[in-house]
C-alpha positions as CSV (number, residue, x, y, z in Angstrom):
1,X,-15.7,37.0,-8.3
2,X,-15.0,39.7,-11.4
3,X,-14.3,37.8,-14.6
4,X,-11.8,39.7,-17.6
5,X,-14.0,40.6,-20.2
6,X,-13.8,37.8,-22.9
7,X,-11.6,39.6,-26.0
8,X,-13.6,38.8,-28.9
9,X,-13.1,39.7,-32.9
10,X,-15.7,39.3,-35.7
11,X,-14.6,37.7,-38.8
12,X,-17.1,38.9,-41.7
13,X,-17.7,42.6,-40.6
14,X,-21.1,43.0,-42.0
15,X,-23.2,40.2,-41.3
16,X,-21.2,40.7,-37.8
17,X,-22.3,44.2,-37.5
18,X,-26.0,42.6,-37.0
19,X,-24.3,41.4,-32.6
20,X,-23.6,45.2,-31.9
21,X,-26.4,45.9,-29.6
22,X,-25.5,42.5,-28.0
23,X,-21.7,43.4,-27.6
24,X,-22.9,46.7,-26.1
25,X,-25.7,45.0,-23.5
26,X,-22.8,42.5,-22.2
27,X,-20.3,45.2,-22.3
28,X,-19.1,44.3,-19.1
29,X,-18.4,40.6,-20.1
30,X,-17.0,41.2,-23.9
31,X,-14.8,43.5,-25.1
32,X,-14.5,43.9,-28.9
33,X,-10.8,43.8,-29.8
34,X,-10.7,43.1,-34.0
35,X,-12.6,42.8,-36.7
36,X,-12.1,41.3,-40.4
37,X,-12.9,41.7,-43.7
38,X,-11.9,41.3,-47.0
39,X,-13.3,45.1,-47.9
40,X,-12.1,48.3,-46.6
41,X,-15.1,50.4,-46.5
42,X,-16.5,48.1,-44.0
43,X,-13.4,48.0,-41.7
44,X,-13.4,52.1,-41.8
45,X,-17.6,51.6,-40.7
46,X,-16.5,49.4,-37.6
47,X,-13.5,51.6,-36.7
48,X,-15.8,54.5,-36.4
49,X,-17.9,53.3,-33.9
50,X,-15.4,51.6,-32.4
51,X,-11.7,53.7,-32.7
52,X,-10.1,51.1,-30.4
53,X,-10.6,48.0,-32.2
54,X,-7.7,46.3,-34.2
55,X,-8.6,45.6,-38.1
56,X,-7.6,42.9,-40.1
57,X,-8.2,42.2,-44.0
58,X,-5.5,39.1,-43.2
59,X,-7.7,36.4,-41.3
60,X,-4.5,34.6,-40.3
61,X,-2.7,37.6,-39.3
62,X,-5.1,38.3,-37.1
63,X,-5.4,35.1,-35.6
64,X,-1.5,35.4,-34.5
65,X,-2.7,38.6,-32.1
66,X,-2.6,37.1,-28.6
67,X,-5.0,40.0,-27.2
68,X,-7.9,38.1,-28.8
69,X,-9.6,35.3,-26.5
70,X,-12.4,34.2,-29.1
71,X,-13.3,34.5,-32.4
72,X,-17.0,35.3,-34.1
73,X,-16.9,33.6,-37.3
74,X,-19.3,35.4,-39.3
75,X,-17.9,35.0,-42.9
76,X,-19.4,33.4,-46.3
77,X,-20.5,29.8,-45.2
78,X,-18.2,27.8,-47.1
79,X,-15.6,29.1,-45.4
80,X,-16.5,28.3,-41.7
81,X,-15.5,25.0,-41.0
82,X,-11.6,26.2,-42.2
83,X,-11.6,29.5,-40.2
84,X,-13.1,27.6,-37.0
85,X,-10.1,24.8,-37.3
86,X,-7.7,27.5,-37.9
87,X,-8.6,30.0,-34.9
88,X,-9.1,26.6,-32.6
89,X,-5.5,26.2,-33.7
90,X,-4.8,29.2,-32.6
91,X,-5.8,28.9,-29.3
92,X,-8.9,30.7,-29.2
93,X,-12.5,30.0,-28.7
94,X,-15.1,29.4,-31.7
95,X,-18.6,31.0,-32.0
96,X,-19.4,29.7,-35.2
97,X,-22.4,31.0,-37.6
98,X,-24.2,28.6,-39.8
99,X,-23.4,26.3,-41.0
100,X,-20.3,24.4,-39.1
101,X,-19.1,22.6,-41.9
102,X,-20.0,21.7,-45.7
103,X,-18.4,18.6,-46.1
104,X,-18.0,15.2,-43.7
105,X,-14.6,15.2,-43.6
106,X,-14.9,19.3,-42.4
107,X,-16.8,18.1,-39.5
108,X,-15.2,14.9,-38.4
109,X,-12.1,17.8,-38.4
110,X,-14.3,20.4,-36.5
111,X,-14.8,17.5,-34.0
112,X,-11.1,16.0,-33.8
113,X,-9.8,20.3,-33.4
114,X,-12.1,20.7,-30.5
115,X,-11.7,17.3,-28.6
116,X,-8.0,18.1,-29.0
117,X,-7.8,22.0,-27.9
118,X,-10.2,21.4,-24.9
119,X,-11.2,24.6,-26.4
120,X,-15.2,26.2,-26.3
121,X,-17.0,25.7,-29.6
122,X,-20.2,26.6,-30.1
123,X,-22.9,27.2,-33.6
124,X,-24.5,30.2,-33.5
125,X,-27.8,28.4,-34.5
126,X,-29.8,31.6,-33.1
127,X,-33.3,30.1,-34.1
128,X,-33.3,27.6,-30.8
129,X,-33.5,30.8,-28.6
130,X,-36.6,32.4,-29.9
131,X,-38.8,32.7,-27.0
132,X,-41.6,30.4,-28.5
133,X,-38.9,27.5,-29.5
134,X,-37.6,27.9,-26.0
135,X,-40.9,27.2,-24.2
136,X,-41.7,24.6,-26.3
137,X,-38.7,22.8,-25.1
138,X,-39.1,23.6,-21.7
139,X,-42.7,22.0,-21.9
140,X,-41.4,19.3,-23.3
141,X,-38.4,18.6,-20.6
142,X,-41.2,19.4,-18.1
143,X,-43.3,15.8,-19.9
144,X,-45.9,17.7,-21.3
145,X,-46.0,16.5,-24.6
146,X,-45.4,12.7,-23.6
147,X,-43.3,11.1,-25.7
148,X,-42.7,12.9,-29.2
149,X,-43.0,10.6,-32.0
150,X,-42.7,13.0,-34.9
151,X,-41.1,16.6,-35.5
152,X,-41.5,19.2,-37.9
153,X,-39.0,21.9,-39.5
154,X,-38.8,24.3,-41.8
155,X,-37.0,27.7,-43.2
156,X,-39.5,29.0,-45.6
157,X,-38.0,32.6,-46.8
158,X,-37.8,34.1,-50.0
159,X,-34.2,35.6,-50.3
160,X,-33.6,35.5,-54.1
161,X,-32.1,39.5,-53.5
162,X,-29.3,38.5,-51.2
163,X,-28.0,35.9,-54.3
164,X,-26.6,38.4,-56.1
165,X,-24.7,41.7,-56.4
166,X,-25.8,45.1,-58.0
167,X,-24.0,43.6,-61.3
168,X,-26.1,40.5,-61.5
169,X,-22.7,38.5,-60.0
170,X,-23.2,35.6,-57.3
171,X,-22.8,35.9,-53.7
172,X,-21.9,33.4,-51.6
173,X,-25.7,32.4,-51.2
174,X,-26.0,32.1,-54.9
175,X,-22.8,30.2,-55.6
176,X,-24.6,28.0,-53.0
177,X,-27.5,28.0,-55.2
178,X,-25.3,27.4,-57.9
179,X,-23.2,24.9,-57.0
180,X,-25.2,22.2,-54.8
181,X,-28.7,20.6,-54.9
182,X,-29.9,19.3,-51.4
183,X,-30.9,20.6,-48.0
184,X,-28.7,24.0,-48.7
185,X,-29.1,25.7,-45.3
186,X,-30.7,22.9,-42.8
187,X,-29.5,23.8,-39.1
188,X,-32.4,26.4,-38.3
189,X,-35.0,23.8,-39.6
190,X,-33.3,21.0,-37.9
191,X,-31.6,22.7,-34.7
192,X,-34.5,23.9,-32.3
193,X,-36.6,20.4,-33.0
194,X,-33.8,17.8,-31.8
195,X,-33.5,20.1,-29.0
196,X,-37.0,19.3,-27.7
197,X,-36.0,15.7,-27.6
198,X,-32.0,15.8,-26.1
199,X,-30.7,14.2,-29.1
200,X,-27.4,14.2,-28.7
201,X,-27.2,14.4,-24.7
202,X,-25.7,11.7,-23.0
203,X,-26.5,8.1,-24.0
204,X,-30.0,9.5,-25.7
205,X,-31.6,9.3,-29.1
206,X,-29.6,10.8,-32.3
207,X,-29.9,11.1,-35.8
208,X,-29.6,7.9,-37.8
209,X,-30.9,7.9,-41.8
210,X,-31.7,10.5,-43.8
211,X,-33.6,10.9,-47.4
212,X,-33.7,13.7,-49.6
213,X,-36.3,14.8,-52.2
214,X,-35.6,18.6,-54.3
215,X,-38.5,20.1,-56.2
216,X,-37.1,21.7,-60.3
217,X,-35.5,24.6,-60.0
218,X,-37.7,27.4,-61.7
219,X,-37.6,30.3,-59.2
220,X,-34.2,31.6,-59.4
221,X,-34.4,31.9,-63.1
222,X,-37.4,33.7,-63.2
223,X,-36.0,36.1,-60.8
224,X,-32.7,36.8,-63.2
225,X,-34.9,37.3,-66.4
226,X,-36.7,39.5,-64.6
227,X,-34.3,41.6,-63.5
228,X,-31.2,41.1,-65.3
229,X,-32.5,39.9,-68.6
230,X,-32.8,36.8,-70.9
231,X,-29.4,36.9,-71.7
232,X,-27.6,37.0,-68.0
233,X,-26.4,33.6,-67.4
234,X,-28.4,32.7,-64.3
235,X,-31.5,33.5,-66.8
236,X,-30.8,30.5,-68.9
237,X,-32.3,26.7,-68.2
238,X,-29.7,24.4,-66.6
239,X,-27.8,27.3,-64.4
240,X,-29.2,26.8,-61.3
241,X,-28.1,23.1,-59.8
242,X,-30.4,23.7,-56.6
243,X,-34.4,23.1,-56.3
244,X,-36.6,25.3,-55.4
245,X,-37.6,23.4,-52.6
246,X,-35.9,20.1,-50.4
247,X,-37.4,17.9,-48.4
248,X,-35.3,15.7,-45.6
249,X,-37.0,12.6,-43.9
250,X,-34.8,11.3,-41.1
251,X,-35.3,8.8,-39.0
252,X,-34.1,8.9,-35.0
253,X,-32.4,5.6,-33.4
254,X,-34.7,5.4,-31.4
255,X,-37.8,5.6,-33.9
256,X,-38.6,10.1,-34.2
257,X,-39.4,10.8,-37.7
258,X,-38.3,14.1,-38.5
259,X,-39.2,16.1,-41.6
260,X,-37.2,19.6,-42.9
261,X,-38.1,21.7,-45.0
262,X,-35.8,24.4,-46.8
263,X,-37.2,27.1,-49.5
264,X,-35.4,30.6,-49.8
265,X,-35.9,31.1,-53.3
266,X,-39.9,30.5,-54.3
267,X,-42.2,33.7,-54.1
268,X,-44.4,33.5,-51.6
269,X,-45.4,35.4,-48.1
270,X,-42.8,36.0,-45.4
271,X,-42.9,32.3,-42.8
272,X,-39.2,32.4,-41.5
273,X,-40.0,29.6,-39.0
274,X,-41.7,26.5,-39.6
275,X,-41.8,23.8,-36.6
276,X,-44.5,21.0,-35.7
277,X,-44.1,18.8,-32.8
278,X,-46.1,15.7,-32.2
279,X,-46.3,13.2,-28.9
280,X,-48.7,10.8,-27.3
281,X,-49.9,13.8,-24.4
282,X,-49.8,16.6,-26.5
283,X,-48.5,18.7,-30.5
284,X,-47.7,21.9,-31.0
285,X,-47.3,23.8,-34.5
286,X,-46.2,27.7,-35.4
287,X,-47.9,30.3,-37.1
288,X,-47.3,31.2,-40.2
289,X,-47.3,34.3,-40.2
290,X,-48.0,37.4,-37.6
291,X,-51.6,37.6,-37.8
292,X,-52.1,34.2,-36.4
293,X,-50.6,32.6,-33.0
294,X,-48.1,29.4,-31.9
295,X,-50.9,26.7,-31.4
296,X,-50.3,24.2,-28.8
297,X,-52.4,21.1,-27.6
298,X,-52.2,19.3,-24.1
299,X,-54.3,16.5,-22.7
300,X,-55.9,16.9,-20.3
301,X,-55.7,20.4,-19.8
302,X,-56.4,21.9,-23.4
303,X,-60.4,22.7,-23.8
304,X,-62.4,20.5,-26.1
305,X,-66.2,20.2,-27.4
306,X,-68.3,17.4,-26.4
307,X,-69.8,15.7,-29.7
308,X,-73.6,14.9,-29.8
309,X,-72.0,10.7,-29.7
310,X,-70.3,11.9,-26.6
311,X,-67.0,12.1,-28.0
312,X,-64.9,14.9,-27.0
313,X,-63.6,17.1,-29.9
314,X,-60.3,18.6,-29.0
315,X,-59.5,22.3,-29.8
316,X,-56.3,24.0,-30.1
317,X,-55.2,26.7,-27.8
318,X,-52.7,30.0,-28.3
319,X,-49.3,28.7,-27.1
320,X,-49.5,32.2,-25.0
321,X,-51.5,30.9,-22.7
322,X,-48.9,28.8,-21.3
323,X,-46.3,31.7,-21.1
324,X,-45.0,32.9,-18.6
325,X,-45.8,29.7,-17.0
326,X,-43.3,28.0,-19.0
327,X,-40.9,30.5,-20.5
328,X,-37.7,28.7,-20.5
329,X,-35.2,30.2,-16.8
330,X,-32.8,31.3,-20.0
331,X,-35.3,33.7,-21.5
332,X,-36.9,35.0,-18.0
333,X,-33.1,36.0,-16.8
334,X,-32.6,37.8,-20.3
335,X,-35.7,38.5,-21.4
336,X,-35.2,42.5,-20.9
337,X,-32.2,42.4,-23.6
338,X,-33.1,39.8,-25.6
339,X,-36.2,41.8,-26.6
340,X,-33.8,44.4,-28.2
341,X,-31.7,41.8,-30.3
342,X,-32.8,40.5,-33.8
343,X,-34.1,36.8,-34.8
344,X,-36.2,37.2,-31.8
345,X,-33.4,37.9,-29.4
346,X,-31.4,35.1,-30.3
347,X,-28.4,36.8,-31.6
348,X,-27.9,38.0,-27.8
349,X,-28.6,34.7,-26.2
350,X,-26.2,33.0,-28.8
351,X,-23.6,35.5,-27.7
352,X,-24.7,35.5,-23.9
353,X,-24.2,31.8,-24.0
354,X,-20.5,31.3,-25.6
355,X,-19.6,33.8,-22.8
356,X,-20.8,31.6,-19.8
357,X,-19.5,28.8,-21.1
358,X,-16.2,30.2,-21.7
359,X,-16.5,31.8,-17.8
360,X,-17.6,28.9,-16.4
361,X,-15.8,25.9,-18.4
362,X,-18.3,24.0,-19.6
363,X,-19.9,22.5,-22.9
364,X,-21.9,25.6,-24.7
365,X,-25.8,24.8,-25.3
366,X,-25.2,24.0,-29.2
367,X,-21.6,22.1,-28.8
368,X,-19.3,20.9,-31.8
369,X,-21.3,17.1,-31.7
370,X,-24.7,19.0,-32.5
371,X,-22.7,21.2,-35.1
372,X,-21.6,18.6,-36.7
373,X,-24.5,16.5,-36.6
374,X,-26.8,18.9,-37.9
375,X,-24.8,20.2,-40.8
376,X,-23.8,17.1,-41.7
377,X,-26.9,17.1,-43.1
378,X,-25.8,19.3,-45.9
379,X,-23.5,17.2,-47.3
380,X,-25.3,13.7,-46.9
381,X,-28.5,15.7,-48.4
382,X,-26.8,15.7,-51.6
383,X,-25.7,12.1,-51.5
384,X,-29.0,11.1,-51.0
385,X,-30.7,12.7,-53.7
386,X,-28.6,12.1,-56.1
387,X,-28.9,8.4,-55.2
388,X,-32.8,9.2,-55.9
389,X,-33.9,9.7,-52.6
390,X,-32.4,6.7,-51.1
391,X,-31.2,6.5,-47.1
392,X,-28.4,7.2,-46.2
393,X,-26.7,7.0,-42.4
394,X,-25.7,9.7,-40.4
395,X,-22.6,9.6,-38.5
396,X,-22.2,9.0,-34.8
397,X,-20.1,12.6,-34.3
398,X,-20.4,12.3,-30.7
399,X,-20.2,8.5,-30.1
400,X,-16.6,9.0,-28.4
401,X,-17.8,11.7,-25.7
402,X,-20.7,9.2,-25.1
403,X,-18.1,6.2,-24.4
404,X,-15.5,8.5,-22.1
């Protein structure tokens, strides 16, 4: 049966210009029918490629067009959890970048819009559709691992540049910098892990406590004097609210310790990705960087050593070894156009996903309960540490879908 291309319009034209090659491989299940922005020059780019397409500079005037279907909120971040409750209001579907919401009662609201509209919502957390965060889950919904006892995450990416304008003025990621001081960007540390364990699904584990640690803030500083001068504002000591680095400890219901990671501002070698995974049958940990591989340890089917005592010494193996043996179904389908998409072809199975669950009426992979779990760590992040580190809970977003 032929489906009507899903109408979709980008809010936030140029980190939205980064789904083009996807829009144009699922051409015959998305047509682009607006885009947004704020600045002029970047409508006139997107109307050039694209002479059809209606442009806005008026986010709610464009949500009153009835040709659009579904919106691609790609905006400043602090502004998501707004636009998403606004367009959902609107009658149209949500495919939300990171992250959902900055504040509790944003995502308790992000929750209440959905549950009300019946509407699709989904976060665009690209990271869980690498190829190698996709396998790992696979292995570990095939038992592989055993059962996972502890979980690692990280987003480890120097990005001081995008905090700032040619002037030396903020962007949105260094008002973020400016303004908050926790885990500042958790869901692609966080999102891809609780997948390998189904929190969230059903009447399974989910988050419960969190803790928060942040590192002084020297890095951003440094970066200003250096290229803006002593005198700039963001030179001077006391500017800059955020850390160099946080560090979230949360505990599961069920017992998972899980530990994040988040450092975009401190000089050091490109590691986007960060994940470790530990169970009783088997762990797994990333490279660092492209010269090594994805490690990955099974029992009883990994090679070891035998020890002069006898003991067996057990040696890590590349995680490619296991692939194509257990690529995820998602990524053998789309494997062929995922390759051509960025953040490891994410950004088209993000977009490929919101589509079929739009055409076939059902919850998307990453649905508003994991959106709002995982940002919520944002906000309880900075309640934590500025109660010195101490717990704090995590709220049960989903507990009502659990109990229907």
């Amino acid at each position: 049966m032929a489906h009507q291309p899903l109408r979709l319009a980008i809010v936030g034209g140029n980190r939205g210009g980064r789904f083009k090659k996807t829009i144009s491989a699922l051409a015959g299940q998305i047509e682009l029918a607006a885009i947004c922005d704020v600045q002029e020059e970047v409508l006139l780019r997107w109307k050039a490629d694209y002479p059809d397409i209606a442009t806005y500079g008026d986010y709610r005037f464009m949500l009153q067009n009835p040709r659009i279907d579904a919106v691609l909120i790609a905006s400043p971040m602090l502004l998501h959890a707004r636009q998403a409750i606004d367009a959902l209001k609107a009658g149209k579907h949500v495919l939300s970048e990171v992250i959902a919401a900055h504040t509790l009662d944003g995502a308790w609201e992000l929750v209440e819009t959905v549950e009300k509209t019946g509407l699709v919502y989904m976060m665009a957390e690209n990271y869980c559709f690498s190829r190698s965060n996709l396998a790992v889950r696979h292995m570990a919904e095939q038992g592989l691992f055993g059962e996972i006892t502890y979980l690692e995450g990280g987003y480890i990416h120097e990005l001081r540049h995008l905090a700032h304008q040619r002037d030396g003025s903020l962007t949105w990621r260094g008002q973020l910098h400016h303004d908050y001081n926790g885990m500042n960007y958790p869901t692609h540390a966080i999102g891809p892990i609780t997948q390998w364990i189904a929190l969230n699904r059903g009447k399974g584990d989910r988050l419960e406590t969190l803790s928060t640690f942040v590192s002084n803030a020297r890095s951003m500083r440094r970066y200003f004097q250096e290229h803006f001068g002593n005198d700039h504002p963001a030179s001077q000591e006391g500017y800059w609210r955020q850390g160099d680095c946080a560090v979230t400890n949360l505990l599961t219901r069920d017992g998972v310790l899980i530990t994040l990671r988040v450092d975009w501002t401190s000089v050091r070698p490109h590691n986007m990705r960060h994940y470790a995974l530990q169970g009783t049958e088997g762990a797994f940990v990333s490279k660092r960087h492209d010269r090594e591989d994805d490690l990955v340890w099974i029992h009883g089917r990994s090679p070891h050593n035998q020890r002069e005592n006898g003991e067996r010494e057990e040696l890590w193996e590349p995680l490619s070894r296991y692939l194509p043996e257990f690529d995820h179904p998602d990524w053998r389908r789309w494997e062929a156009h995922a390759l051509g998409a960025s953040h490891g072809g994410g950004d088209f199975l993000v977009l490929q996903e919101f589509v079929s669950a739009i055409r076939d009426k059902r919850s998307p992979l990453i649905d508003v309960y994991d959106a709002a779990a995982w940002s919520s760590i944002f906000p309880l992040s900075m309640e934590s540490h500025a109660l010195g580190g101490n717990p704090v809970q995590v709220p049960d977003f989903g507990k009502r879908r659990r109990l229907s």
